[in-house]
C-alpha positions, 0 to 999 in steps of 0.5 A: 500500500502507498504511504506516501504519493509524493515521495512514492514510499510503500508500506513495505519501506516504512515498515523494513525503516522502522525495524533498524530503530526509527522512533517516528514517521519523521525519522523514517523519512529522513532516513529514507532520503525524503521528507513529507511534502503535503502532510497528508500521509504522516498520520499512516506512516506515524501507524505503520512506525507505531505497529512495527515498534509494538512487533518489536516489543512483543519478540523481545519480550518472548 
């Protein structure tokens, strides 16, 4: 699914950002070499960073 239009970023890229330790939408995108352009998208890419770090807490945790 497309998280972003205007810099073309899928949810697979925000997700696979958001496992090497990105703490939030706006980190992820920096690091994936871009930066929010309309805003529209940031709520989605906040959910997906969100989603990714809870996966996280639950391996570690077992």
């Amino acid at each position: 699914m497309i998280v972003c239009s205007c810099n073309a970023l899928n949810e697979v890229q925000v997700r696979e950002i958001a496992r090497t330790g990105v703490r939030c939408e706006r980190e992820a995108y920096a690091r994936l070499g871009c930066r929010p352009q309309c805003g529209q998208c940031l709520p989605f890419a906040r959910q997906v960073v969100q989603e990714e770090h809870g996966q996280m807490e639950l391996v570690s945790a077992a």
